[in-house]
N, CA, C and O atoms as a GROMACS GRO file, in nm:
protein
  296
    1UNK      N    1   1.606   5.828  -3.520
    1UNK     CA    2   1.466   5.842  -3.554
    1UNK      C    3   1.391   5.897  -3.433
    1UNK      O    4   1.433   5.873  -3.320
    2UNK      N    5   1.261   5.985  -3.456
    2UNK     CA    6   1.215   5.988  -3.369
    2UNK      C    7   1.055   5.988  -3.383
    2UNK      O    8   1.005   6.042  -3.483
    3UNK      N    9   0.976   5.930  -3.285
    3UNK     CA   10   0.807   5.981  -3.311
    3UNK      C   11   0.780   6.090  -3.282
    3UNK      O   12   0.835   6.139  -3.183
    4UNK      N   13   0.711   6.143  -3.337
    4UNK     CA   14   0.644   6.296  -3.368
    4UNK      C   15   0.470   6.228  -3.264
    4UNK      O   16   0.402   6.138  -3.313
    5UNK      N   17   0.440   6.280  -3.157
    5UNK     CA   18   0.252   6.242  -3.176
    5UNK      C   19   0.164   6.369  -3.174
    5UNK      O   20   0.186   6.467  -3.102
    6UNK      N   21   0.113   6.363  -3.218
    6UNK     CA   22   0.010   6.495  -3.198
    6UNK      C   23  -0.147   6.456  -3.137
    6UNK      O   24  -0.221   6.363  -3.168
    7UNK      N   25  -0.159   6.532  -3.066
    7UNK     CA   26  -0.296   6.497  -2.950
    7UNK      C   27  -0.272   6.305  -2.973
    7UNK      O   28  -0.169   6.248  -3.011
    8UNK      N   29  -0.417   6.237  -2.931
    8UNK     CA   30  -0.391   6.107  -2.901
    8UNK      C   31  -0.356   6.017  -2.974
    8UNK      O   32  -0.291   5.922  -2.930
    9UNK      N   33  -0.394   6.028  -3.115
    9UNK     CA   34  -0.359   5.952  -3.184
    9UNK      C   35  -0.280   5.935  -3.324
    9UNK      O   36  -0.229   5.853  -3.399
   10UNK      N   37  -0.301   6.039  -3.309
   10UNK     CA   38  -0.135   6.041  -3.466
   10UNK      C   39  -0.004   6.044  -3.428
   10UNK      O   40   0.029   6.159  -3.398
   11UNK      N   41   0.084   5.964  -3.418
   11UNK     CA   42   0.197   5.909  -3.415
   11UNK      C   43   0.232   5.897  -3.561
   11UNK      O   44   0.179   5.834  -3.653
   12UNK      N   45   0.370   5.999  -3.554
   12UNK     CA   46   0.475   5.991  -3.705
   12UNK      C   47   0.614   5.939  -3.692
   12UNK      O   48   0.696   6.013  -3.637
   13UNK      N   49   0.644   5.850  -3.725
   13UNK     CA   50   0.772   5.801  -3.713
   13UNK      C   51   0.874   5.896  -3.866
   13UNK      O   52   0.848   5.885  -3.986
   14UNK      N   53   0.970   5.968  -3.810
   14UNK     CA   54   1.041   6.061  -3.894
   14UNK      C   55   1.163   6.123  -3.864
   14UNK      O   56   1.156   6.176  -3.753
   15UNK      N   57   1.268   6.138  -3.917
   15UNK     CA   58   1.428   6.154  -3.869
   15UNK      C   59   1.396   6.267  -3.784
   15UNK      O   60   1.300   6.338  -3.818
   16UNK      N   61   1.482   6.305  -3.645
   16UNK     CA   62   1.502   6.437  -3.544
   16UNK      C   63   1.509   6.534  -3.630
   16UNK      O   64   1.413   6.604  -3.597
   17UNK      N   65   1.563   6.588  -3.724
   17UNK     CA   66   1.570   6.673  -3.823
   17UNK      C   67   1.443   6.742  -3.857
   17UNK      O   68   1.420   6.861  -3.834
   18UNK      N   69   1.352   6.645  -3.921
   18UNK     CA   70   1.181   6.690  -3.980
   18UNK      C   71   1.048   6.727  -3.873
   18UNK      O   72   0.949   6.800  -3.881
   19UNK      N   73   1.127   6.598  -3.731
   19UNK     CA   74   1.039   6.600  -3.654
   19UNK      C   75   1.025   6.776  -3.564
   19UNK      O   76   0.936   6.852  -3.526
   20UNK      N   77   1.177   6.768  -3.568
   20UNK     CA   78   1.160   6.913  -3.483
   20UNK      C   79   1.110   7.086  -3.608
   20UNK      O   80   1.075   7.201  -3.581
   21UNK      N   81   1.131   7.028  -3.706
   21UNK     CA   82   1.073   7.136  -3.825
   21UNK      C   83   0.957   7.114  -3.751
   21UNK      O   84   0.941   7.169  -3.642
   22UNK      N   85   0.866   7.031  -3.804
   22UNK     CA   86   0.763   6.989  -3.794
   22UNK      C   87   0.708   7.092  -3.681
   22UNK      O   88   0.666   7.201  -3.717
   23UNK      N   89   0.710   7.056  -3.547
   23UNK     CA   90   0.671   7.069  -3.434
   23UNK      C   91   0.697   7.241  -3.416
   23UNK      O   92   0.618   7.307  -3.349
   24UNK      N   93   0.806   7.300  -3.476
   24UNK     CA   94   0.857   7.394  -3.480
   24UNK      C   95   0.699   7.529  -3.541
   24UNK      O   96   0.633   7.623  -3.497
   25UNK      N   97   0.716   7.442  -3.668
   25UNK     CA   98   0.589   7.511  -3.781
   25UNK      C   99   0.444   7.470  -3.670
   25UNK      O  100   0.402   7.563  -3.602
   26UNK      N  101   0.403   7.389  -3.662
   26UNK     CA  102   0.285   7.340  -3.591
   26UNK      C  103   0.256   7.459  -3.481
   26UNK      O  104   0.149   7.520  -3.478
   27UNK      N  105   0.363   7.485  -3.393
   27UNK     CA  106   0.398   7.572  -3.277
   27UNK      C  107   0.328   7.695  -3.283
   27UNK      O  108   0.280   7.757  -3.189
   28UNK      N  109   0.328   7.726  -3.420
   28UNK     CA  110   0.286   7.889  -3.482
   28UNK      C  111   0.182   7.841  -3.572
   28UNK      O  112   0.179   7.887  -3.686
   29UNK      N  113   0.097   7.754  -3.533
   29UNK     CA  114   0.011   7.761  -3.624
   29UNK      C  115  -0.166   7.801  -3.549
   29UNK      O  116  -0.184   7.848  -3.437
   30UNK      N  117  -0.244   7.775  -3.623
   30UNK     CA  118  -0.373   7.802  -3.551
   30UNK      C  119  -0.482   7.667  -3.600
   30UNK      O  120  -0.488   7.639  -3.720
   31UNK      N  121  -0.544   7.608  -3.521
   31UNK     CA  122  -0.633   7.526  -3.532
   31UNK      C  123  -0.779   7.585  -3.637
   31UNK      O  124  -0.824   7.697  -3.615
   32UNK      N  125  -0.822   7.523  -3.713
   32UNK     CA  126  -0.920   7.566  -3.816
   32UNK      C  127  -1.040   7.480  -3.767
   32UNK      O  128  -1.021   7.381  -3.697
   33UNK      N  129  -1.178   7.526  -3.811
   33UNK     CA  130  -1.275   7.457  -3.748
   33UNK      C  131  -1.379   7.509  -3.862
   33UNK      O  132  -1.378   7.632  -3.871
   34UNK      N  133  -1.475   7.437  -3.958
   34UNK     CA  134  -1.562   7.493  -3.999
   34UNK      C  135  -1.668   7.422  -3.922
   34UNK      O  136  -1.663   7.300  -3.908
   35UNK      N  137  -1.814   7.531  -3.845
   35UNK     CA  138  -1.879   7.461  -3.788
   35UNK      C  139  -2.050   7.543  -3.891
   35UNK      O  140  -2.083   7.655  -3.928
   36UNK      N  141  -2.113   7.392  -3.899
   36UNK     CA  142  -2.207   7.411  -3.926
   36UNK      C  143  -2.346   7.386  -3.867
   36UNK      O  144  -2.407   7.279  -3.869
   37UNK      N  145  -2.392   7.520  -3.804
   37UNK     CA  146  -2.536   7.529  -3.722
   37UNK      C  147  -2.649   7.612  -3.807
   37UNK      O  148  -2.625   7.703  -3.887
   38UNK      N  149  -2.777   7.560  -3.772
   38UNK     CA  150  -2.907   7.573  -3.852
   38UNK      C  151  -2.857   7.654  -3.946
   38UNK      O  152  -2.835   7.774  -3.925
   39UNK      N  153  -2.838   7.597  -4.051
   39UNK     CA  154  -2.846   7.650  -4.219
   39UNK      C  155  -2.719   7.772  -4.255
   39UNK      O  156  -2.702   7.833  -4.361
   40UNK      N  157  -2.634   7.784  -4.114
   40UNK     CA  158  -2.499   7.885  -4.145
   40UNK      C  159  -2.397   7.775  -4.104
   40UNK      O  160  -2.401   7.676  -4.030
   41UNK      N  161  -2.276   7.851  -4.211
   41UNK     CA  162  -2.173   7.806  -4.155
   41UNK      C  163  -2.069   7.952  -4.055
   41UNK      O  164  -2.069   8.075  -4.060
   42UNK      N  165  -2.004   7.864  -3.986
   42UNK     CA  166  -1.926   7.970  -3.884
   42UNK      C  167  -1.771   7.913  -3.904
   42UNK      O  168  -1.746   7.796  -3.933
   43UNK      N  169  -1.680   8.010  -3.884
   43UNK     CA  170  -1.531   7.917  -3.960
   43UNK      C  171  -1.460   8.006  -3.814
   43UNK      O  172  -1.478   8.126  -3.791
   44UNK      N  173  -1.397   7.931  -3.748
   44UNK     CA  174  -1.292   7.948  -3.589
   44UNK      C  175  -1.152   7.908  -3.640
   44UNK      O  176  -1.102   7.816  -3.703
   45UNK      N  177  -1.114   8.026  -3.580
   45UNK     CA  178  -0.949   8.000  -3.563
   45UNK      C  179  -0.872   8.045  -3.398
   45UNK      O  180  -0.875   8.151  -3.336
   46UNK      N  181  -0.806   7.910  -3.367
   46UNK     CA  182  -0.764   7.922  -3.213
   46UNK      C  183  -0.595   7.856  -3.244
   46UNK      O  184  -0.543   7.802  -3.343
   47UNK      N  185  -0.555   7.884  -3.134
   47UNK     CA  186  -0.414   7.821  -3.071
   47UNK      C  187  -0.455   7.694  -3.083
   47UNK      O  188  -0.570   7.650  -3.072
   48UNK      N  189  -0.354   7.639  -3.106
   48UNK     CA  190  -0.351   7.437  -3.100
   48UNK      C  191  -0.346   7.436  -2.966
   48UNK      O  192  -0.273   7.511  -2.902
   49UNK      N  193  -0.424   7.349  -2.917
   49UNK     CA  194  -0.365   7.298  -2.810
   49UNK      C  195  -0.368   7.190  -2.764
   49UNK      O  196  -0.384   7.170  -2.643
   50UNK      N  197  -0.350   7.083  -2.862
   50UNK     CA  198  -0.321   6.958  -2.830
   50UNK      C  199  -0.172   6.972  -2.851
   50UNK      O  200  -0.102   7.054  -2.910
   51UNK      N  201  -0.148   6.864  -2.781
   51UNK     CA  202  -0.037   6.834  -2.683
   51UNK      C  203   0.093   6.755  -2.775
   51UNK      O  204   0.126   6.640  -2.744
   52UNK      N  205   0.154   6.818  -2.878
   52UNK     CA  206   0.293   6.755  -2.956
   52UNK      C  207   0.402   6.727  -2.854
   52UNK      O  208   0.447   6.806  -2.771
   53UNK      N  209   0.439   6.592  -2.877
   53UNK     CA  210   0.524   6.513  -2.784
   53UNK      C  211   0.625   6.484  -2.863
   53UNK      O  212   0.607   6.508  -2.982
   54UNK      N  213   0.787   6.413  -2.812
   54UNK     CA  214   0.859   6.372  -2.909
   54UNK      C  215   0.921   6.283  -2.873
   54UNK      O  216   0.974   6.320  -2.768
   55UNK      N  217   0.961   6.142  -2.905
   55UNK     CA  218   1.032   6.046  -2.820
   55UNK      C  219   1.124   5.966  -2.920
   55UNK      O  220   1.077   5.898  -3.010
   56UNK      N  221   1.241   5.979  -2.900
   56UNK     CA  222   1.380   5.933  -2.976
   56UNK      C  223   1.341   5.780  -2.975
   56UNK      O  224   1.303   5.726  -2.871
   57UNK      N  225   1.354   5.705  -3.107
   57UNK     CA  226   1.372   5.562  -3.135
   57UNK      C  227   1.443   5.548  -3.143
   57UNK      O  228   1.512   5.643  -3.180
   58UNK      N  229   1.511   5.409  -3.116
   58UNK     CA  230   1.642   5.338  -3.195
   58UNK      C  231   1.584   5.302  -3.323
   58UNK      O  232   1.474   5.251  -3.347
   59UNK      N  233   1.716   5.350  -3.434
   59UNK     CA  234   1.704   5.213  -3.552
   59UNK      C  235   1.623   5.119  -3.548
   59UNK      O  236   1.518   5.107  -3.611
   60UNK      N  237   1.688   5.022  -3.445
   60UNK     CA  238   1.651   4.868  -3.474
   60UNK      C  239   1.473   4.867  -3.460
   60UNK      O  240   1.377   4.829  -3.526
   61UNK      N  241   1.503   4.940  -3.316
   61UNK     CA  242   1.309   4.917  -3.275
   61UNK      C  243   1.229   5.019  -3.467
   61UNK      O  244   1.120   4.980  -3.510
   62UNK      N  245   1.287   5.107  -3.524
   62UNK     CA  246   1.198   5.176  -3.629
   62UNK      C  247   1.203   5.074  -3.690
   62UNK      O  248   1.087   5.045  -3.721
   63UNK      N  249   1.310   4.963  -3.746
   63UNK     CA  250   1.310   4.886  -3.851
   63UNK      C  251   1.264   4.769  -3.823
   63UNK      O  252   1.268   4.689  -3.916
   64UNK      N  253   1.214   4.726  -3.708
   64UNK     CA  254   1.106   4.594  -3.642
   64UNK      C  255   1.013   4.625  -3.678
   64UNK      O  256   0.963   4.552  -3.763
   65UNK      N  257   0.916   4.780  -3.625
   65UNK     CA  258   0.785   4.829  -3.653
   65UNK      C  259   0.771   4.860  -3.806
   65UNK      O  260   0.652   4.857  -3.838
   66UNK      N  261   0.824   4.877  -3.872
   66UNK     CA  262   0.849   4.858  -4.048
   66UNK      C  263   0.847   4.716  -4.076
   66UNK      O  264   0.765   4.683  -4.162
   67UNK      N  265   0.920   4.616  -4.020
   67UNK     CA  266   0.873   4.459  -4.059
   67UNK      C  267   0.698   4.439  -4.005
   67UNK      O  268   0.604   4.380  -4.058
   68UNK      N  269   0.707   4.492  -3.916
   68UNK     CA  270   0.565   4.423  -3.839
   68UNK      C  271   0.445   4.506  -3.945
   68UNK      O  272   0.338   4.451  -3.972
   69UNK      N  273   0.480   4.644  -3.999
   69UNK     CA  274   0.384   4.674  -4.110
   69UNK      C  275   0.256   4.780  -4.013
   69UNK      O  276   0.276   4.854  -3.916
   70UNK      N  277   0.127   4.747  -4.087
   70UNK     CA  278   0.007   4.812  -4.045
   70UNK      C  279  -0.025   4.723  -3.992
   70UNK      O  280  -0.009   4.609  -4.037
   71UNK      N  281  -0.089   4.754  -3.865
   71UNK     CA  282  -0.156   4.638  -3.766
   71UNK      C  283  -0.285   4.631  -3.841
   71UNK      O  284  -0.329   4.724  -3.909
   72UNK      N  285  -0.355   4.488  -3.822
   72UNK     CA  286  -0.482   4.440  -3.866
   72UNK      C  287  -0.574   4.504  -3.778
   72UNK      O  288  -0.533   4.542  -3.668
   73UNK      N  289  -0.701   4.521  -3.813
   73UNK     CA  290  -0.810   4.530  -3.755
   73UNK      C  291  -0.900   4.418  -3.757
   73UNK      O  292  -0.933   4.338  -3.844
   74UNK      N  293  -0.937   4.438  -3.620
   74UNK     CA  294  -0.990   4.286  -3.615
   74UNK      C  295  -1.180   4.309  -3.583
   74UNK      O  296  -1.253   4.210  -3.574
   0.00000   0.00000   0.00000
């Protein structure tokens, strides 16, 4: 298994296989932005450049964080 994160806070837990598709497609992609100022809209397209990381799990630790579930908000 491995986590996929993209910029700070999306973390994907997903087999080495999908993760590196994944990251692969992302690589070639372009960031979208619709911005809306006084009464127009303006639509941007740039390079990603947040920061896709990748870090190999064990099994056991994916199938602990699957018992432990969605953390509560407190």
């Amino acid at each position: 298994m491995m986590v996929l994160k993209l910029g700070w806070d999306s973390c994907f837990a997903l087999s080495v296989h999908d993760a590196v598709t994944i990251a692969e497609i992302l690589s070639k992609s372009h960031a979208w932005k619709e911005h809306y100022k006084e009464g127009m809209t303006t639509f941007h397209a740039y390079p990603v450049d947040n920061k896709i990381t990748m870090e190999l799990i064990s099994p056991e630790l994916f199938n602990m964080a699957k018992l432990a579930g969605k953390p509560e908000k407190k």
